[in-house]
SEMIKOL-73019 format. One record per residue (C-alpha): residue number from 1; x, y, z. Coordinates in nm, 2 decimals. Example, Ala and Ser with C-alpha at 12.3 -4.5 7.8 and 13.67 -1.06 7.14 Angstrom:
REM SEMIKOL-73019
<1,<1.23,-0.45,0.78>> <2,<1.37,-0.11,0.71>> 
//
This chain:
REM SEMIKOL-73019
<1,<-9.65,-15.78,2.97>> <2,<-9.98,-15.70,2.81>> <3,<-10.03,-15.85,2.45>> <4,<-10.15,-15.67,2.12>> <5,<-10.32,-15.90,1.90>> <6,<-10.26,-15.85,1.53>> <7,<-10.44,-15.93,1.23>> <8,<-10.20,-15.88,0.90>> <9,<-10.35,-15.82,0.55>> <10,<-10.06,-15.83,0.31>> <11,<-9.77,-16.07,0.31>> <12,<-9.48,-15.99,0.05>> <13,<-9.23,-15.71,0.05>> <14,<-9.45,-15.46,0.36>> <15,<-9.56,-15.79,0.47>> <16,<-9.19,-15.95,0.58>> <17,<-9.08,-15.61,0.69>> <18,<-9.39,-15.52,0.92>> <19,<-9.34,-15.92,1.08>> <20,<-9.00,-15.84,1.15>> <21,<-9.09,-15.56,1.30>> <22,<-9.36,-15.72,1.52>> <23,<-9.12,-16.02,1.60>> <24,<-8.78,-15.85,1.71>> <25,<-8.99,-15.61,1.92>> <26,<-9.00,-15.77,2.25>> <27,<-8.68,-15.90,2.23>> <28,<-8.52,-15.54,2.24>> <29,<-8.82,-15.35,2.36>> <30,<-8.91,-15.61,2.69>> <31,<-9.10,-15.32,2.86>> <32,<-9.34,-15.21,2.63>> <33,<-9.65,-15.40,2.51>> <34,<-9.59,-15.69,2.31>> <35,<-9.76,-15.75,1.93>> <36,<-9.87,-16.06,1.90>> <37,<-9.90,-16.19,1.56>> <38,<-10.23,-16.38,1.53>> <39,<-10.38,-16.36,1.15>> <40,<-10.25,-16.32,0.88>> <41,<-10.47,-16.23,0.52>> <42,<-10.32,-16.27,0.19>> <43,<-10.53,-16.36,-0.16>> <44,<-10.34,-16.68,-0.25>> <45,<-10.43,-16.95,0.03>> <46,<-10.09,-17.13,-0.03>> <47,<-9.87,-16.87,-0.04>> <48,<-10.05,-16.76,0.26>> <49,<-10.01,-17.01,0.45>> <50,<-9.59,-17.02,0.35>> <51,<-9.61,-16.63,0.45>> <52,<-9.68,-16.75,0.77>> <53,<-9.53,-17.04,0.86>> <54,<-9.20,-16.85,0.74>> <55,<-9.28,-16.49,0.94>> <56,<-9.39,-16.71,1.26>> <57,<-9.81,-16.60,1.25>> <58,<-10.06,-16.81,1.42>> <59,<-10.32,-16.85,1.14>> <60,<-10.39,-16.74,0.82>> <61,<-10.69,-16.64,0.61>> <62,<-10.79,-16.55,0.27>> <63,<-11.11,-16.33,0.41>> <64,<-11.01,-15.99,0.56>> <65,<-11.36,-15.92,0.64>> <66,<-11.37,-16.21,0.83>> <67,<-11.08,-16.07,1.06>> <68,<-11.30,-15.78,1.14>> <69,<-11.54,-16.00,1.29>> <70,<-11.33,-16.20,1.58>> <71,<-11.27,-16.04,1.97>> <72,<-10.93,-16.14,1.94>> <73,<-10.82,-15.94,1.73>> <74,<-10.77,-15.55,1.80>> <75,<-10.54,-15.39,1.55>> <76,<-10.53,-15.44,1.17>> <77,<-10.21,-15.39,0.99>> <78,<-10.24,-15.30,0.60>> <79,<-9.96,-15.35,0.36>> <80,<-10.14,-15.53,0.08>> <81,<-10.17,-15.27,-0.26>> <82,<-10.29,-14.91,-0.24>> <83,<-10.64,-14.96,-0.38>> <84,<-10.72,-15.16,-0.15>> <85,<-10.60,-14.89,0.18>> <86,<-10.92,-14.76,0.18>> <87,<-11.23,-15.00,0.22>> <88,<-11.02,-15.19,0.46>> <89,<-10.89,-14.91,0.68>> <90,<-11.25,-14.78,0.71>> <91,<-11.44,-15.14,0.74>> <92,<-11.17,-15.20,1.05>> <93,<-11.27,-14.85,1.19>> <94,<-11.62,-14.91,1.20>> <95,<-11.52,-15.28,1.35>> <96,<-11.32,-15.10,1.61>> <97,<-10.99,-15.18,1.52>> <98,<-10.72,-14.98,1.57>> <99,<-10.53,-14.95,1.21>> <100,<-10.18,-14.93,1.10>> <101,<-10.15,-14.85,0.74>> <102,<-9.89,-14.82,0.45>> <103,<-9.82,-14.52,0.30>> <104,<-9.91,-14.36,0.08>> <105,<-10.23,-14.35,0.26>> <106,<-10.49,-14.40,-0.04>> <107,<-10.50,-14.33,-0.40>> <108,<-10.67,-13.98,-0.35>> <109,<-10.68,-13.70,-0.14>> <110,<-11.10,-13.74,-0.11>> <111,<-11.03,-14.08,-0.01>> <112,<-10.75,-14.03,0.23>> <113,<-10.97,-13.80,0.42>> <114,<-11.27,-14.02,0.43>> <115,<-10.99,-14.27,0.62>> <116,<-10.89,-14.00,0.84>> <117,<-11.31,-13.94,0.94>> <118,<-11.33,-14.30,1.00>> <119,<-11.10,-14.38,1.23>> <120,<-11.17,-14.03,1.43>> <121,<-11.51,-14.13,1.44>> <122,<-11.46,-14.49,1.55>> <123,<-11.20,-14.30,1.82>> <124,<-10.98,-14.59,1.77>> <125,<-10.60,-14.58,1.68>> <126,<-10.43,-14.49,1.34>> <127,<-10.09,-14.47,1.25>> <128,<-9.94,-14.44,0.88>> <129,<-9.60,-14.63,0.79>> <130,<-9.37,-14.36,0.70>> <131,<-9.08,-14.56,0.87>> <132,<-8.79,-14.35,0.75>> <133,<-8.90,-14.04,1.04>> <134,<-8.74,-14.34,1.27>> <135,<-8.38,-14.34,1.12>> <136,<-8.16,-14.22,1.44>> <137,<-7.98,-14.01,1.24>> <138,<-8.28,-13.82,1.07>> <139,<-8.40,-13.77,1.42>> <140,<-8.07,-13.63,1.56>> <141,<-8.15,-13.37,1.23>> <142,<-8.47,-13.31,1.39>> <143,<-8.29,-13.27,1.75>> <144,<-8.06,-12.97,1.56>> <145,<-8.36,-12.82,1.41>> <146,<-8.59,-12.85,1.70>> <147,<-8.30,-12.65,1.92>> <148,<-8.23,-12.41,1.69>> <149,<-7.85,-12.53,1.64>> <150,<-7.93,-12.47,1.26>> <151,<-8.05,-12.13,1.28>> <152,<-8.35,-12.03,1.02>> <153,<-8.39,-12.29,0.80>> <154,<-8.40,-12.17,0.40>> <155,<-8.35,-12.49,0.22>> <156,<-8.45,-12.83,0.21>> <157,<-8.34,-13.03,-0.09>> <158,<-8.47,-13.41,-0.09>> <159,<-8.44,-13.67,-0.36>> <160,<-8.54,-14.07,-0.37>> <161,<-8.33,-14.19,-0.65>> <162,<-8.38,-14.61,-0.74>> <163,<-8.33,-14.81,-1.12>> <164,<-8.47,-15.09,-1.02>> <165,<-8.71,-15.08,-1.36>> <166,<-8.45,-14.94,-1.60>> <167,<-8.45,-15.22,-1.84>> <168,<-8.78,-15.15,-2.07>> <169,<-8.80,-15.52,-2.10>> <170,<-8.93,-15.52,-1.66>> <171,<-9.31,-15.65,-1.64>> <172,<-9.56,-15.41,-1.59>> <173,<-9.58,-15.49,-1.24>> <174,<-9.91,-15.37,-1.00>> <175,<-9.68,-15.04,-0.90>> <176,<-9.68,-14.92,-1.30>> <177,<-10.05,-14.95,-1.31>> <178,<-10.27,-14.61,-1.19>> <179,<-10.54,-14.77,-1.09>> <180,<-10.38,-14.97,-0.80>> <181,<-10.08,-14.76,-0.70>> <182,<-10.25,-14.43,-0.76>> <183,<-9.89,-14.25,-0.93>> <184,<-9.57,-14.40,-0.94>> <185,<-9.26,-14.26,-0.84>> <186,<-9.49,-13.98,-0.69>> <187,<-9.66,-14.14,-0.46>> <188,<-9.41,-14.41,-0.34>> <189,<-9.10,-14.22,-0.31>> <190,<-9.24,-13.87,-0.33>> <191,<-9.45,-13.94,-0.08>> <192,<-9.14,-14.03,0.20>> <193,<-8.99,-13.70,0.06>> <194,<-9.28,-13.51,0.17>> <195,<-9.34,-13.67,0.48>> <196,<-8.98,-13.65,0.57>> <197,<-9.02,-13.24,0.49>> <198,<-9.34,-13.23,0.69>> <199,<-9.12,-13.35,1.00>> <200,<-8.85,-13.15,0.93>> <201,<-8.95,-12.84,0.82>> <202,<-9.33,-12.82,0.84>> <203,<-9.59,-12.74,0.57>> <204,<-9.58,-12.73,0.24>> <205,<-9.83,-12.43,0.08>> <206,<-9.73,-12.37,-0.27>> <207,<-9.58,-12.63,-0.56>> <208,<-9.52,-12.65,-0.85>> <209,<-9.44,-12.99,-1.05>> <210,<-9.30,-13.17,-1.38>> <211,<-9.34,-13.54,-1.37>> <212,<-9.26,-13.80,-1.76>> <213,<-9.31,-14.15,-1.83>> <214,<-8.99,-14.27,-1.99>> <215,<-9.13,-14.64,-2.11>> <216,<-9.51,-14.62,-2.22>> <217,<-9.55,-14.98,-2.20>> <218,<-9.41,-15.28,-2.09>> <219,<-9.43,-15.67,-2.03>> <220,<-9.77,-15.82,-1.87>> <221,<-9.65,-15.98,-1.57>> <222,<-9.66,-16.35,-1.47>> <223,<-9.55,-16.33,-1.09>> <224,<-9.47,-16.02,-0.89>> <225,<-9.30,-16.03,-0.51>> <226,<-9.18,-15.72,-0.36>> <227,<-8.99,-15.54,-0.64>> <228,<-8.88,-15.82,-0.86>> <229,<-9.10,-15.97,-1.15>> <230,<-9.09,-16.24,-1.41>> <231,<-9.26,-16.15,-1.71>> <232,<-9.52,-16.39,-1.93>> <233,<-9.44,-16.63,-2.19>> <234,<-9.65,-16.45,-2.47>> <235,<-9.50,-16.13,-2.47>> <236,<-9.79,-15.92,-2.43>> <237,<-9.74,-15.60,-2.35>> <238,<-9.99,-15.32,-2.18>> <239,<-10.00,-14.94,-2.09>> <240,<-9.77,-14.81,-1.82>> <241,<-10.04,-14.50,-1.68>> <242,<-9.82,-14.36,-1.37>> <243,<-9.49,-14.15,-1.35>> <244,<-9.14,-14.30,-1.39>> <245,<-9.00,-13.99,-1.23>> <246,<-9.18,-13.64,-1.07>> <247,<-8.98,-13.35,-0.97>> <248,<-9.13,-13.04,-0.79>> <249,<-9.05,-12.71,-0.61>> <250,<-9.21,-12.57,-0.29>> <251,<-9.27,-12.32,-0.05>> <252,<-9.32,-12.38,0.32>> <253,<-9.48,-12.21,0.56>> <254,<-9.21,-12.08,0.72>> <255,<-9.04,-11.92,0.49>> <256,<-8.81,-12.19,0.37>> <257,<-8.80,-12.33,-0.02>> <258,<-8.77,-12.68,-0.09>> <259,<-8.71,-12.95,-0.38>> <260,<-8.80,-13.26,-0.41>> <261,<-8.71,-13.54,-0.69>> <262,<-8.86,-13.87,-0.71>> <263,<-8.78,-14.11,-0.97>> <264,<-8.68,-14.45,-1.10>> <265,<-8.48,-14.39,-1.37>> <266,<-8.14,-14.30,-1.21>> <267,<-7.89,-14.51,-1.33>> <268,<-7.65,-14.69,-1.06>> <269,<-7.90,-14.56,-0.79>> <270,<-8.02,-14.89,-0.59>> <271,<-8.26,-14.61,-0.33>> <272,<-8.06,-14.30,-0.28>> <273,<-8.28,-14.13,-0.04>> <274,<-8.13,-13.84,0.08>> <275,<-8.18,-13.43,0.21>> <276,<-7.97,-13.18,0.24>> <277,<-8.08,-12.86,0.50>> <278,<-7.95,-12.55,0.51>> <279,<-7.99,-12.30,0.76>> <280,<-7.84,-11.96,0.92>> <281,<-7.61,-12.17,1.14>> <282,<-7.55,-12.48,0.98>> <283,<-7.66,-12.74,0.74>> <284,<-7.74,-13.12,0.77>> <285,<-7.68,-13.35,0.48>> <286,<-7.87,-13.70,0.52>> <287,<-7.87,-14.05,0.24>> <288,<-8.02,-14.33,0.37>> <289,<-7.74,-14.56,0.18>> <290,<-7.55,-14.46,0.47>> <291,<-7.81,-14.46,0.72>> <292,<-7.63,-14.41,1.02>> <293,<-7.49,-14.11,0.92>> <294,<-7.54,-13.75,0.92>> <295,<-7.31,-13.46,0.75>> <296,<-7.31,-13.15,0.98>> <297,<-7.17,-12.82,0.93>> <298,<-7.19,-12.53,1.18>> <299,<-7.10,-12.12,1.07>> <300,<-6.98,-12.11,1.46>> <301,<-6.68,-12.38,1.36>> <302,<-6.35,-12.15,1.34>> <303,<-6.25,-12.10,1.00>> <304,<-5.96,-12.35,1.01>> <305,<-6.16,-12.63,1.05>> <306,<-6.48,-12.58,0.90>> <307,<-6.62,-12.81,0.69>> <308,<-6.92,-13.09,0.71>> <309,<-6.85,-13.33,0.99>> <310,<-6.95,-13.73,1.00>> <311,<-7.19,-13.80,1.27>> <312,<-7.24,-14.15,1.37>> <313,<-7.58,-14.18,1.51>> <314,<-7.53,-14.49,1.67>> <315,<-7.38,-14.32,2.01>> <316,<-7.52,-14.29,2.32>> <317,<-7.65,-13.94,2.23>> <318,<-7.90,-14.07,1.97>> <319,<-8.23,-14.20,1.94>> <320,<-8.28,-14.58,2.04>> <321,<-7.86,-14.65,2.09>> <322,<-7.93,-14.76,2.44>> <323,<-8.14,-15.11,2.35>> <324,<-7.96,-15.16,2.06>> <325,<-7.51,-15.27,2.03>> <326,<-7.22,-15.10,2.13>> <327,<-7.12,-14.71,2.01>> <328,<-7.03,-14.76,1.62>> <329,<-7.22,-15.12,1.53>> <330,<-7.46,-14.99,1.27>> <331,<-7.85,-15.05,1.24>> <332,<-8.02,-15.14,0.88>> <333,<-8.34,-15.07,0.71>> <334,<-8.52,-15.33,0.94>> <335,<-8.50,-15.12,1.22>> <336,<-8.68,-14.85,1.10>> <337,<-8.97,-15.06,1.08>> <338,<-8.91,-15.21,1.47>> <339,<-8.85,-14.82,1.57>> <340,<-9.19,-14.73,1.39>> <341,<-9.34,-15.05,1.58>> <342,<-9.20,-14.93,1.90>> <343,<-9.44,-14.56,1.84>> <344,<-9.71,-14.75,1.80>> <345,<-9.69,-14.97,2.08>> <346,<-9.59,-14.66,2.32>> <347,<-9.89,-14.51,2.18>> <348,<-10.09,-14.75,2.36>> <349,<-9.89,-14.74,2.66>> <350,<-9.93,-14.36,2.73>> <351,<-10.31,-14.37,2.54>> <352,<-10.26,-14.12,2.32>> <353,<-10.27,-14.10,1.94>> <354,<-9.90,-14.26,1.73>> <355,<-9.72,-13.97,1.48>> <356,<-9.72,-14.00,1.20>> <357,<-10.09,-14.09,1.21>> <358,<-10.35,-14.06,0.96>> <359,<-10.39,-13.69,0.98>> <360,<-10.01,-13.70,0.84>> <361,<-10.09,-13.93,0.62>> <362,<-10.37,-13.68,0.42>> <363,<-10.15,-13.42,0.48>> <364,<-9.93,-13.56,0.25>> <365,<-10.17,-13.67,0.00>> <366,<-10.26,-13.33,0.02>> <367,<-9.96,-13.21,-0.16>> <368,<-9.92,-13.52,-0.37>> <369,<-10.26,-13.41,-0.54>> <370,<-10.13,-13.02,-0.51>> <371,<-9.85,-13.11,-0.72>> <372,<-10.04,-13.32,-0.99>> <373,<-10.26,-13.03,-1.03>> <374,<-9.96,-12.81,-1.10>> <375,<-9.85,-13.04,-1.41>> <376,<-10.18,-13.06,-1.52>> <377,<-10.22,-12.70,-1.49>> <378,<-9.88,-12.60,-1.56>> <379,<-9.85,-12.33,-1.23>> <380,<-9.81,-12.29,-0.90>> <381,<-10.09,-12.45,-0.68>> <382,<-10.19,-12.39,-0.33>> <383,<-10.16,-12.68,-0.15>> <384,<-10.47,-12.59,0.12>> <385,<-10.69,-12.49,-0.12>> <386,<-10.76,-12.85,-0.24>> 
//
């Protein structure tokens, strides 16, 4: 089976999920084209070098750029910090590198699309990690959307609820800081809410947004891995510049209303993500806590016993049952990421370009910038006017 060879820049929380992903692949997956994971790129040389002795890489580097440069390398995976999304994904475009990337895509909308020319213009491969699109059961939403079973759709209520920085005393980790995450809750939940609207519903034209910052400042930080943090020993404390939680309404283009909440500030809420649709005949109500689920109600259901019914995506019926265990032996988070993997790698296979790609990527930035416009401007914003 033909080989992928990938170079990895980013090795922590993105970084474990992502090798997963690349490792469980051809075990499951034997037919289609097999990543091999050759580099991996972190900052710290040691903990490097654990990253991938532990996730099972070949080699390891400190010096992305000098990834760019070998033959044996031909797509590069980013999940190190936001700020960096940019000069990378566009360096490895003009290398001619196919590039996977973590959402959200970049820190701005102008820079998102100077991504999306890149990689158009290098006419390699892009793809965008909005792994949540690959839950089975979000798909079998899709499925009853895509055949009409709902009817017109009028709502679609989505909210990413986490606590995991609660405690005011949390170190001011590299996610609370603007000018490496871009926003906070906004753009790192918000941003799946979106996504997850763009594939359900279609586009977003008009929001309108409130967003607050609880705790103004917190703990400097003396070591940060995925979402945990150990604060320093002097007690130094500095500026918290991004959103502890954004909520916002919209308009789509087809007629439907939406809102979306994104926050992490909800007590007892370890990462509630969840929708609810509603449509002329039927609704769909989706949380990611119990992933292998889906509530469904149809208007057709005699009266006696109407009512939301539990769907158990893990049948033959749904998405990806067939290389994965028996009917009613659950799938986690992981696979979301192997699922998203499996896209890609089809991609390849049929030569075409993976969804979501970068394209879906700016259009989500797209309303991630609508909406911070609306709270600075206090109104309703066009989202294709920016």
């Amino acid at each position: 089976m033909k080989k992928l060879n990938i170079g990895m820049i980013g090795y922590k929380f993105m970084g474990k999920a992502h090798s997963h992903a690349y490792r469980d692949l051809p075990l499951f997956f034997p037919k289609h084209i097999h990543p091999h994971m050759k580099v991996i790129c972190g900052r710290s040389l040691e903990s490097v070098a654990d990253a991938a002795s532990q996730f099972g890489w070949d080699e390891y580097t400190t010096d992305w750029r000098e990834m760019l440069t070998r033959d044996d390398i031909d797509l590069i995976d980013i999940n190190a910090p936001s700020d960096v999304h940019k000069e990378i994904a566009i360096e490895a475009a003009k290398a001619g590198k196919h590039v996977f990337c973590e959402k959200p895509l970049a820190l701005t909308l102008a820079d998102s699309r100077e991504m999306l020319e890149a990689v158009e213009a290098a006419g390699v491969k892009h793809m965008v990690g909005f792994n949540y699109r690959f839950t089975p059961a979000v798909m079998l939403a899709k499925k009853l959307i895509d055949e009409g079973r709902l009817g017109d759709i009028y709502h679609f209520r989505a909210w990413f609820l986490q606590d995991w920085i609660i405690d005011p005393d949390f170190p001011l980790v590299w996610r609370l800081q603007k000018e490496i995450a871009g926003s906070g809750s906004h753009g790192d939940l918000g941003a799946h809410l979106i996504d997850m609207a763009h594939y359900l519903i279609g586009d977003i034209t008009d929001v309108i947004g409130m967003s607050e910052t609880f705790i103004k400042e917190r703990p400097l930080p003396q070591e940060m891995t995925g979402l945990s943090a150990t604060g320093s020993q002097s007690k130094e404390k500095g500026p918290v510049t991004v959103d502890d939680a954004t909520l916002f309404l919209a308009k789509f283009a087809n007629g439907a209303i939406g809102s979306f909440e994104a926050t992490r500030f909800a007590t007892g809420h370890r990462s509630t993500n969840s929708f609810e649709i509603n449509g002329s005949k039927g609704s769909v109500i989706f949380d990611f806590e119990r992933m292998n689920e889906l509530q469904v109600y149809f208007v057709e259901d005699k009266e006696d016993v109407q009512g939301f019914r539990r769907v158990l995506a893990t049948d033959a019926a749904h998405a990806y049952s067939d290389v994965w265990w028996p009917a009613g032996h659950t799938i986690g988070y992981e696979h979301t990421f192997i699922h998203s993997v499996v896209e890609l790698m089809e991609a390849f296979q049929e030569e075409r370009q993976p969804v979501p790609n970068f394209k879906d990527g700016v259009k989500c930035q797209q309303v991630l910038e609508a909406v911070e416009h609306s709270i600075e401007q206090k109104k309703w914003i066009k989202v294709t006017d920016l």
